[in-house]
Backbone as a ProteinNet text record, in pm:
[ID]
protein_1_A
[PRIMARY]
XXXXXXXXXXXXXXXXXXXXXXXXXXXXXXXXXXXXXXXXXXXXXXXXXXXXXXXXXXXXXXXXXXXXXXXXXXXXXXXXXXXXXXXXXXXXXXXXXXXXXXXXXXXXXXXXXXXXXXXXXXXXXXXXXXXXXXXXXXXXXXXXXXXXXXXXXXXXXXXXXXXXXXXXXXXXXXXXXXXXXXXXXXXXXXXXXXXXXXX
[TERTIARY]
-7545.5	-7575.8	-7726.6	-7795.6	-7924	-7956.8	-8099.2	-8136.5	-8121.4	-8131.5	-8145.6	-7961	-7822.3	-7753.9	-7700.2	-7747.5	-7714.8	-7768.6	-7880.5	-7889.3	-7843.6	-7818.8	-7733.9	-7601.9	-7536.5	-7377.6	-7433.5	-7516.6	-7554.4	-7579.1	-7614.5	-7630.3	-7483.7	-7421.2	-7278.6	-7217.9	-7184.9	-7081.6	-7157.8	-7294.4	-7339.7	-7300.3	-7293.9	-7215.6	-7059.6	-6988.9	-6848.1	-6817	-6892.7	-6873.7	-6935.4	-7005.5	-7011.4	-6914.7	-6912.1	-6757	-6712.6	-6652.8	-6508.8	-6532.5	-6659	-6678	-6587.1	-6553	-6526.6	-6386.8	-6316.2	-6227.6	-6143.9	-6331.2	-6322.1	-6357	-6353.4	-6397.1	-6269.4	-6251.5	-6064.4	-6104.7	-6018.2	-6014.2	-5907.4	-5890.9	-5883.2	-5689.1	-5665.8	-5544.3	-5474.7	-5390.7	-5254.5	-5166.4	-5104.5	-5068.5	-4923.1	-4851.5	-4700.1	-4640.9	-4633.5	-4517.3	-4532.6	-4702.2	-4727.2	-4750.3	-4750	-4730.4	-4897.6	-4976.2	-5144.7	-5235.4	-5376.3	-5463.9	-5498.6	-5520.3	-5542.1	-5694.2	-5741.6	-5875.6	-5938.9	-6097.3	-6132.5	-6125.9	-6123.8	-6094.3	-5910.6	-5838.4	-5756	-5726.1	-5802.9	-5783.4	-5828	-5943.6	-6011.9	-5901.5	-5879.8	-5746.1	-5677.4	-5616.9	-5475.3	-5534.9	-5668.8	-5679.5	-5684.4	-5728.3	-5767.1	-5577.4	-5518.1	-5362.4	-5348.3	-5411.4	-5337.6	-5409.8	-5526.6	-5586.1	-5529.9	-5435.5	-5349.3	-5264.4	-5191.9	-5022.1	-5035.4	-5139	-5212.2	-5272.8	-5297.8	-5374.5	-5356.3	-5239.5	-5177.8	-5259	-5320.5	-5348.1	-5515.5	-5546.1	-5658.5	-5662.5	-5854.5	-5848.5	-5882.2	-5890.1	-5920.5	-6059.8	-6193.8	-6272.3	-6320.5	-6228.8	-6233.2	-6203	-6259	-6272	-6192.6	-6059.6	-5957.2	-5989.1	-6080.6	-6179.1	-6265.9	-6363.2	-6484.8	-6433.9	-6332	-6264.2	-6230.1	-6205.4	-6133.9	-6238.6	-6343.2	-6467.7	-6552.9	-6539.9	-6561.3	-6543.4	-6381.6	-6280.8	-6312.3	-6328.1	-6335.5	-6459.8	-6543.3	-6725.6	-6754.9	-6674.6	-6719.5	-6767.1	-6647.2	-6686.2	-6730.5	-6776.5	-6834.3	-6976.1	-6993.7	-7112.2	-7032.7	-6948.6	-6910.7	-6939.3	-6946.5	-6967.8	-7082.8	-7192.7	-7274.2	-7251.5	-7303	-7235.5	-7097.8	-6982.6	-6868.5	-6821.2	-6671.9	-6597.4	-6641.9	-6632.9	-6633.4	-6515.6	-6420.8	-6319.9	-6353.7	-6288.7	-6334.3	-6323.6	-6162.9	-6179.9	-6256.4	-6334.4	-6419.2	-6549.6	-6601.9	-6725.4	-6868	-6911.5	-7002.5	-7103.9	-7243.8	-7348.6	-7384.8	-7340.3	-7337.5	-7471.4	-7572.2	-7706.2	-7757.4	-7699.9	-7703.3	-7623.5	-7518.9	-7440.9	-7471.3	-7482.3	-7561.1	-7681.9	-7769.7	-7921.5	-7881	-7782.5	-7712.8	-7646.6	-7560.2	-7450.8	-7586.9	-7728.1	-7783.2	-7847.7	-7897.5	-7959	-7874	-7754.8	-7685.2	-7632.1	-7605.5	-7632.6	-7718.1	-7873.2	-7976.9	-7961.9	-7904.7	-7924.6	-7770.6	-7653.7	-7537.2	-7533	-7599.2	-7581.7	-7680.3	-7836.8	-7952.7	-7925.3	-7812.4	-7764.9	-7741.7	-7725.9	-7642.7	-7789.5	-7735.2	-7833.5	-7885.6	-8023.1	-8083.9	-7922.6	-7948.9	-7813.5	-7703.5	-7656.3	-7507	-7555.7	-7677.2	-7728	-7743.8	-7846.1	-7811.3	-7662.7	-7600.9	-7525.7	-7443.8	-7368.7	-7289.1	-7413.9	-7454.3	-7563	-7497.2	-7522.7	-7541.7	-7392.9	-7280.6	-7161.8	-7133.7	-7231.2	-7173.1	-7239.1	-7345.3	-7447.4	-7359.1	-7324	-7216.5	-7091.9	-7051.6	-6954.5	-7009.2	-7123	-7122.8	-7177.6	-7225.7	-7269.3	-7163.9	-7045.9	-6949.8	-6958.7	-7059.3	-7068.4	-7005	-6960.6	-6896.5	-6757.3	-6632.8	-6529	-6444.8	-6538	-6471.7	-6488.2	-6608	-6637.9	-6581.8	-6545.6	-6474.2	-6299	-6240.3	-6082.6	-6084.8	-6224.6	-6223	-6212.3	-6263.5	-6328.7	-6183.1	-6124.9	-6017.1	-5902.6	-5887	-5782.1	-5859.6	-5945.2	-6021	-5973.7	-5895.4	-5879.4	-5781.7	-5685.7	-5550.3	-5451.8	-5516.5	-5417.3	-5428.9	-5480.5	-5513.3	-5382.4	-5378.4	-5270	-5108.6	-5149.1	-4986.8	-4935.6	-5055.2	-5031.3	-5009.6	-5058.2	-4999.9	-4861.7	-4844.4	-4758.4	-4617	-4594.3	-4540.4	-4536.4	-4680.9	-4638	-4610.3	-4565.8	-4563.6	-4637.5	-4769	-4872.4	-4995.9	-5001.4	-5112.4	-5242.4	-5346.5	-5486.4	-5455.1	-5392	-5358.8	-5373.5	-5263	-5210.5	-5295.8	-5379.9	-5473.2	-5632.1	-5675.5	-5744.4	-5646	-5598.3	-5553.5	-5558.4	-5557.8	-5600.1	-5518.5	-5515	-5450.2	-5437.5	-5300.7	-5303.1	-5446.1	-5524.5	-5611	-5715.4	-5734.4	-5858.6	-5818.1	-5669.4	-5656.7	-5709	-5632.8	-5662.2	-5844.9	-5890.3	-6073.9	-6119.5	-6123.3	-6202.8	-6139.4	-5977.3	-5942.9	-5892.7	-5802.9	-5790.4	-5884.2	-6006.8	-6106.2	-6142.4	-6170.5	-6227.4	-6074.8	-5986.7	-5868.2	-5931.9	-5901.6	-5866.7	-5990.8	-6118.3	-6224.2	-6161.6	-6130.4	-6115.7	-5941.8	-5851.6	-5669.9	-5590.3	-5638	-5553.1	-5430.9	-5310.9	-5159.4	-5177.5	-5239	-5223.3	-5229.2	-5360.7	-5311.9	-5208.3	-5164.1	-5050.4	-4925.5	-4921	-4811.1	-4813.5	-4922.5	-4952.7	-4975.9	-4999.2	-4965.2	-4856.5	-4736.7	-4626.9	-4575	-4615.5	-4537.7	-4609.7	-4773.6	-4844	-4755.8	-4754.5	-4683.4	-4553.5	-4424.4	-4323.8	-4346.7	-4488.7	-4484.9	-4519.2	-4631.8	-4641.3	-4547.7	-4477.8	-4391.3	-4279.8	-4213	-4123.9	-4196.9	-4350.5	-4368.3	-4403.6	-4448.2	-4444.2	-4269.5	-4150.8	-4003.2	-3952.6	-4030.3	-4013.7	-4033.1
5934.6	5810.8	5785.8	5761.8	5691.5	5593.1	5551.9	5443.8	5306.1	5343.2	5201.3	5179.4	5266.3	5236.4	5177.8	5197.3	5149.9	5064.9	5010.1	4871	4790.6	4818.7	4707.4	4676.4	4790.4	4801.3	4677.4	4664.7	4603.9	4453.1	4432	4314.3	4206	4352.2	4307.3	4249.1	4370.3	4313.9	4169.3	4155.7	4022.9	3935.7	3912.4	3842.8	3756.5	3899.7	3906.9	3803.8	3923.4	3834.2	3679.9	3675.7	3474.5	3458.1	3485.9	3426.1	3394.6	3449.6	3435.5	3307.2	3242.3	3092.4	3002	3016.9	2929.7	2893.7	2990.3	2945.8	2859.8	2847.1	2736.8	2597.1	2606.4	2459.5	2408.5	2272.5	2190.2	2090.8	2086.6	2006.2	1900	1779.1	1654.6	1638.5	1730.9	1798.3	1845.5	1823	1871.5	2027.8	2133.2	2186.5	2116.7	2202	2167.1	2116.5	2215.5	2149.6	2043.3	2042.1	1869.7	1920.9	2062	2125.7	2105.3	2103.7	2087.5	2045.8	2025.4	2022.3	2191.5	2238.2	2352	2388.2	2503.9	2528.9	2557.5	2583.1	2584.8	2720.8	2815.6	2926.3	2928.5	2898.9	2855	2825.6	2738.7	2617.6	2652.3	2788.6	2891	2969.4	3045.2	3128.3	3071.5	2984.3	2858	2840.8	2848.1	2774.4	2889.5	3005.9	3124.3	3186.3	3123.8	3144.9	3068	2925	2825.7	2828.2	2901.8	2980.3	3082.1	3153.5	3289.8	3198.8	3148.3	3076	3010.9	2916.5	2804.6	2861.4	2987	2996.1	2965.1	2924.8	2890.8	2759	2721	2509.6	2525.8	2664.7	2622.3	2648.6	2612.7	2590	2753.1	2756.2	2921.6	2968.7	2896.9	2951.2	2968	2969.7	2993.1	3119.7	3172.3	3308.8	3284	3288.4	3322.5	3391.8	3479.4	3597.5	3511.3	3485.4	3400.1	3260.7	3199.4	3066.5	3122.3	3264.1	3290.3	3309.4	3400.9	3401.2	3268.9	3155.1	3069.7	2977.2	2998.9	2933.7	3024.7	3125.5	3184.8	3189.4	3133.6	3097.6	2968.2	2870.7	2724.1	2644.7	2718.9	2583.1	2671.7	2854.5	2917.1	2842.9	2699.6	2676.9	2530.5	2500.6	2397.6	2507.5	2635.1	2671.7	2618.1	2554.7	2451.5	2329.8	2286.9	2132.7	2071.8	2198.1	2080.1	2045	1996.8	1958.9	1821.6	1746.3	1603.6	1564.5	1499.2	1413.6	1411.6	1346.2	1322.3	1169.9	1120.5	956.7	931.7	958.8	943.3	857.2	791.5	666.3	818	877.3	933.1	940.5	1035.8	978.8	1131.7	1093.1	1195.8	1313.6	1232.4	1326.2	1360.9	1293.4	1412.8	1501.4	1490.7	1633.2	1747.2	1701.6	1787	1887.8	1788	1862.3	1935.3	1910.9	2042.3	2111.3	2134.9	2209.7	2346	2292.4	2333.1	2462	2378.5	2479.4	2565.5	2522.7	2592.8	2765.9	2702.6	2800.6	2896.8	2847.7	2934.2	3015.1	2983.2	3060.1	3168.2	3136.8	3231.5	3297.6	3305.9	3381	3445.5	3402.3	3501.5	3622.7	3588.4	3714.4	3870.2	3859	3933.4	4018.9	4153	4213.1	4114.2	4197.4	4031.8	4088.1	4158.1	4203.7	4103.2	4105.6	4001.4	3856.9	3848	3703.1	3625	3689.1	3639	3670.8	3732.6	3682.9	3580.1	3544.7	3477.2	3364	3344.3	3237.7	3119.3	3242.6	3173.3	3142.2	3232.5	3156.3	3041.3	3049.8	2877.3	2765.9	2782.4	2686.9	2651.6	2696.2	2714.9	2615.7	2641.4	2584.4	2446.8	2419.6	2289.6	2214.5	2270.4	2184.8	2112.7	2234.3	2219.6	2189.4	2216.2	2219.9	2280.4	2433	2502.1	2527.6	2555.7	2519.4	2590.5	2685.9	2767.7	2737.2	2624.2	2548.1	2434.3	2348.9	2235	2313.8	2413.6	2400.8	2453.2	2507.3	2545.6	2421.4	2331.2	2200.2	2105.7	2113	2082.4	2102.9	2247.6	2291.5	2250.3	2237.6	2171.4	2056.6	1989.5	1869.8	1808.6	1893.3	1904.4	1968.8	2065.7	2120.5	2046.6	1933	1838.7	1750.7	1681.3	1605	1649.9	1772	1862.8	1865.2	1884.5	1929.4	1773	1711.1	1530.4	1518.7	1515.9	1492.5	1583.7	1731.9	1808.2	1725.6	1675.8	1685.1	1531.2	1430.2	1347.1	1224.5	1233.7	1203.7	1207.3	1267.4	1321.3	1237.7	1331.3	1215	1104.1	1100.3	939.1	829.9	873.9	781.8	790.9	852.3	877.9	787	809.8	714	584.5	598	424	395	556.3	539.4	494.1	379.1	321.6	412	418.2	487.8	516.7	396.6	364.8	398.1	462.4	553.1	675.6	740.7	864.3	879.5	810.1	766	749.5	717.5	694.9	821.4	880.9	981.6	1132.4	1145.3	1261.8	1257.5	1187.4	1209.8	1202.1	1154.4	1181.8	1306.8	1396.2	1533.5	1571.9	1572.4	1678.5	1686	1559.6	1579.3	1653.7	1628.2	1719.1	1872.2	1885.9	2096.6	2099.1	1991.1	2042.4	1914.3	1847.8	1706.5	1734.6	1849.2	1857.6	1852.2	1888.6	1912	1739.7	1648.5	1560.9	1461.9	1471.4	1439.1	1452.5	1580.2	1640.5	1573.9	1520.5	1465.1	1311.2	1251.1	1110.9	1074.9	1092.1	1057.6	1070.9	1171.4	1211.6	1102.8	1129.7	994.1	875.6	801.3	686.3	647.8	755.4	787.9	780.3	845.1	847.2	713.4	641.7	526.2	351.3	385.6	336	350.1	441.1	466.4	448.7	411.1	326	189.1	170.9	-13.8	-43.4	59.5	-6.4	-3.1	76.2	87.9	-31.6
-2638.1	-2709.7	-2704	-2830.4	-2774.2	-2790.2	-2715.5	-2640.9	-2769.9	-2874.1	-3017.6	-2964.8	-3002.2	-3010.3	-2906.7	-2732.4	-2638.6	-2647.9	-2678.5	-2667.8	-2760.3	-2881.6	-2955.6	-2913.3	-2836.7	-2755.4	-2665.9	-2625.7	-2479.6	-2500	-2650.5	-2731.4	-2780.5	-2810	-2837.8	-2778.7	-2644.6	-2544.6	-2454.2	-2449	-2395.2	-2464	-2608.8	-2684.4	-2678.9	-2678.7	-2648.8	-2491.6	-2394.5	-2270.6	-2258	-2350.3	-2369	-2415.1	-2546.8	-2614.4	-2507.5	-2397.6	-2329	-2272.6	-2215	-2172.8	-2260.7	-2394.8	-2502	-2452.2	-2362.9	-2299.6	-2200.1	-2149.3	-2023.9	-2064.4	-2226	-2275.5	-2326.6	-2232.4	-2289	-2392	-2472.1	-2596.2	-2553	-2621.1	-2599.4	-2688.1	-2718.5	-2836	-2698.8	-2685.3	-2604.1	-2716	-2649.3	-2697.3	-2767.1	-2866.9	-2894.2	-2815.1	-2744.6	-2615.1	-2480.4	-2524.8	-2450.1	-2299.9	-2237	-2110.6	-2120.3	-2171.8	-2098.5	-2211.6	-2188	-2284.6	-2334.5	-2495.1	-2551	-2543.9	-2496.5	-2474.4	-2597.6	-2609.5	-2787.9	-2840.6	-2771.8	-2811.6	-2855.9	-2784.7	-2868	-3000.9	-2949.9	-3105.6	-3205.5	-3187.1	-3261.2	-3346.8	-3213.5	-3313.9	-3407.9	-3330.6	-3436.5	-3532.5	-3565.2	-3691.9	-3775.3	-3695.4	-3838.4	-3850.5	-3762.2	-3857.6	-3951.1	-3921.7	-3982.3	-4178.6	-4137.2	-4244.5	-4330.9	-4247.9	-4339.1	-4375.4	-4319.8	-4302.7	-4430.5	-4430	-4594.1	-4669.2	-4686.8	-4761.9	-4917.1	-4899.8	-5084.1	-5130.1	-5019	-5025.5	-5047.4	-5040.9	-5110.7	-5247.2	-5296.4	-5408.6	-5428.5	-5631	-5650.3	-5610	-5573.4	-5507.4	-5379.1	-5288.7	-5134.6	-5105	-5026.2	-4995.7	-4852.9	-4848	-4668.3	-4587.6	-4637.8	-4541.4	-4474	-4521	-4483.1	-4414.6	-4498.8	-4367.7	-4235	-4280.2	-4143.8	-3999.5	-4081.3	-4007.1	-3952.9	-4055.4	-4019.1	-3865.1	-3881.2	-3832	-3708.7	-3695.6	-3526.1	-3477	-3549.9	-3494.9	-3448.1	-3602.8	-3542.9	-3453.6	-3326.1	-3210.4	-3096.8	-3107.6	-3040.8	-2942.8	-3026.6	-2986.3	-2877	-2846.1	-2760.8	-2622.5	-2587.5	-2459.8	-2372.1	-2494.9	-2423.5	-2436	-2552.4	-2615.7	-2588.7	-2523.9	-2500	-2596.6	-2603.1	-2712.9	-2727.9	-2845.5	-2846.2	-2967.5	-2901.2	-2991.8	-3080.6	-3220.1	-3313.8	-3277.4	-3196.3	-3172.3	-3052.7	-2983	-2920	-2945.8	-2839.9	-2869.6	-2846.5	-2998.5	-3038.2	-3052.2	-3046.2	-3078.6	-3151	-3300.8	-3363.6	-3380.2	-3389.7	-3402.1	-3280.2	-3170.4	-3019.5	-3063.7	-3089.3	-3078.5	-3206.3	-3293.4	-3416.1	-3318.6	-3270	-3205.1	-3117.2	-2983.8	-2871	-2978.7	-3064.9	-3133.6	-3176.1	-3239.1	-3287.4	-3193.9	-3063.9	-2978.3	-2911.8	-2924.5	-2855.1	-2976.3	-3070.2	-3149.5	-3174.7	-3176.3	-3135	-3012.2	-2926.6	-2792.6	-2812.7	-2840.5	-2834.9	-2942.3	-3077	-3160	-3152.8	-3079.6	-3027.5	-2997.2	-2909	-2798.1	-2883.4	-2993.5	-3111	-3151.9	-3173	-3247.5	-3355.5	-3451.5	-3569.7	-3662.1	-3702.1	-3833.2	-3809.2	-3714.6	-3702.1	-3666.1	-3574.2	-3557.4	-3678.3	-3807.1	-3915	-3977.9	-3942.2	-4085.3	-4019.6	-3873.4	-3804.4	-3827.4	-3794.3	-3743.7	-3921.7	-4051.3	-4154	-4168.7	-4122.7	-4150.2	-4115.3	-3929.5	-3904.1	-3916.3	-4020.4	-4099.3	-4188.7	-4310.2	-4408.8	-4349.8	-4267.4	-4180.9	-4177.4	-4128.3	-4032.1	-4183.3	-4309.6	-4424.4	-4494.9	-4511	-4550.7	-4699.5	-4753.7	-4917.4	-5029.2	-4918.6	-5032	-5037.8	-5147.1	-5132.3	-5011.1	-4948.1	-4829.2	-4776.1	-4693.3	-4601.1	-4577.4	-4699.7	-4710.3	-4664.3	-4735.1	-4653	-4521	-4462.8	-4358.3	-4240.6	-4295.9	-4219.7	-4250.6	-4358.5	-4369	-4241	-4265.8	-4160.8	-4017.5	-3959.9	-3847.8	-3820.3	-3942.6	-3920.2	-3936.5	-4003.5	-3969.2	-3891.3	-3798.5	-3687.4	-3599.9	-3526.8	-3441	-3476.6	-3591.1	-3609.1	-3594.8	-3647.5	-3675	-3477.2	-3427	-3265	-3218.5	-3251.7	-3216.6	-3225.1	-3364.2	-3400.7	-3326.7	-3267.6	-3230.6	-3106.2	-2991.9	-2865.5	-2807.9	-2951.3	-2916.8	-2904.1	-2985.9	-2996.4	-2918.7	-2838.5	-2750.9	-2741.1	-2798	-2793.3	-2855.7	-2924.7	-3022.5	-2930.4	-2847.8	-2724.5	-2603.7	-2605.6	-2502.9	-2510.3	-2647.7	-2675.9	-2792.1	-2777.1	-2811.1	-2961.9	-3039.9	-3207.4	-3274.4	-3383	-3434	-3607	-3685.8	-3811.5	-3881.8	-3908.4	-3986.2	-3938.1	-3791.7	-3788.2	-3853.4	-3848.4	-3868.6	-3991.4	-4052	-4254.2	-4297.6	-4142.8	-4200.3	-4157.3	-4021.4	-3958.1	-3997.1	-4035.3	-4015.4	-4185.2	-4255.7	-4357.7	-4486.1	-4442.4	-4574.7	-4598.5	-4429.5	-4404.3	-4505.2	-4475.8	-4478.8	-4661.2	-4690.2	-4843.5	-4918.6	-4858.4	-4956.4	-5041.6	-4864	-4910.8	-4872.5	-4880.2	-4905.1	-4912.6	-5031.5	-5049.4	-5001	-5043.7	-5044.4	-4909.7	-4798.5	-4648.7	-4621.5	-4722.6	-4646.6	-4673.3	-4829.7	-4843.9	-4714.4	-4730.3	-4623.8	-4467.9	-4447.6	-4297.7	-4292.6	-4394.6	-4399.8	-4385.4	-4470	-4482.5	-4327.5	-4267.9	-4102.9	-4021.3	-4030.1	-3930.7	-3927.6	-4060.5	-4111.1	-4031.1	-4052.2	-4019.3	-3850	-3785.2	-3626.1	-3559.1	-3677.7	-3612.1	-3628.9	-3727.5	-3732.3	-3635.5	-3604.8	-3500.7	-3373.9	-3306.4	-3236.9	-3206.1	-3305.9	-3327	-3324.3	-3389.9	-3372.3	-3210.9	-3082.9	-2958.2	-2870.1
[MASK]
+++++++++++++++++++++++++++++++++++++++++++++++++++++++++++++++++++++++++++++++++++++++++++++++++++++++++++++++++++++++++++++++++++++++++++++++++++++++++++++++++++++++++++++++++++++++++++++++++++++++

């Protein structure tokens, strides 16, 4: 082997072996079965299924390839920055500015060839301008609820969220890039919080 290709191997796997931190970061989402909080690498994967599984719900110019890539980079950058709720008391342009450096520093790690092109997927990602970015950001924002809704309501009930945040913070995102998804998840919210106000 020589010395150019060993060191880009050496670039890689430093890479890879960060990734794996993404594991030790807990998200605020309880799994299905309500047995623990789901880590973000997790929540990584789930979504690039929840990406194949839907892919009918997007529109005709989204590329399922590129969501998918999306979808397993996104929150690569919470291994510094940390997860933050979406119902959580926020301070959004702190977390934009860590999300940012932290990005600079874990996609650094990467030979330049993959630093740019990852780097630009999860720019793309975080603009969310284009229609692959929007159902990507979509599904971000509907597997959270679907996993509520499964474990019983989880963070809901944890922070104290009432319907009408869901309908402000989570269903405006959904509908940009997969109205039918949020069709499909209102009617159930509705249905969940109703059957606890009847308790």
């Amino acid at each position: 082997m020589n010395k150019e290709m060993e060191t880009r191997l050496d670039q890689q796997i430093a890479f890879l072996n960060e990734a794996d931190k993404l594991k030790n970061t807990i998200r605020a989402t309880e799994l299905c079965d309500n047995s623990r909080y789901e880590n973000s690498a997790e929540h990584s994967w789930h979504l690039t299924l929840y990406a194949m599984v839907l892919a009918d719900q997007a529109g005709p110019d989204v590329d399922i390839t590129l969501v998918i890539k999306m979808l397993i980079l996104h929150d690569l950058v919470e291994i510094d920055a940390g997860d933050n709720p979406i119902f959580g008391d926020l301070d959004h342009a702190a977390i934009e500015a860590q999300e940012q450096v932290a990005a600079d520093r874990i996609f650094g790690l990467l030979p330049d060839d993959l630093r740019l092109t990852f780097r630009a997927i999860w720019d793309e990602f975080e603009a969310a301008q284009t229609p692959s970015a929007q159902f990507a950001k979509s599904l971000d924002r509907f597997q959270p609820p679907m996993q509520n809704l499964q474990s019983g309501g989880g963070s809901w009930i944890d922070f104290n969220v009432t319907e009408q945040q869901i309908h402000d913070r989570v269903g405006s995102k959904i509908t940009i890039g997969a109205p039918f998804l949020w069709d499909y998840a209102k009617t159930r919210i509705a249905a969940f919080f109703a059957a606890q106000t009847a308790k």
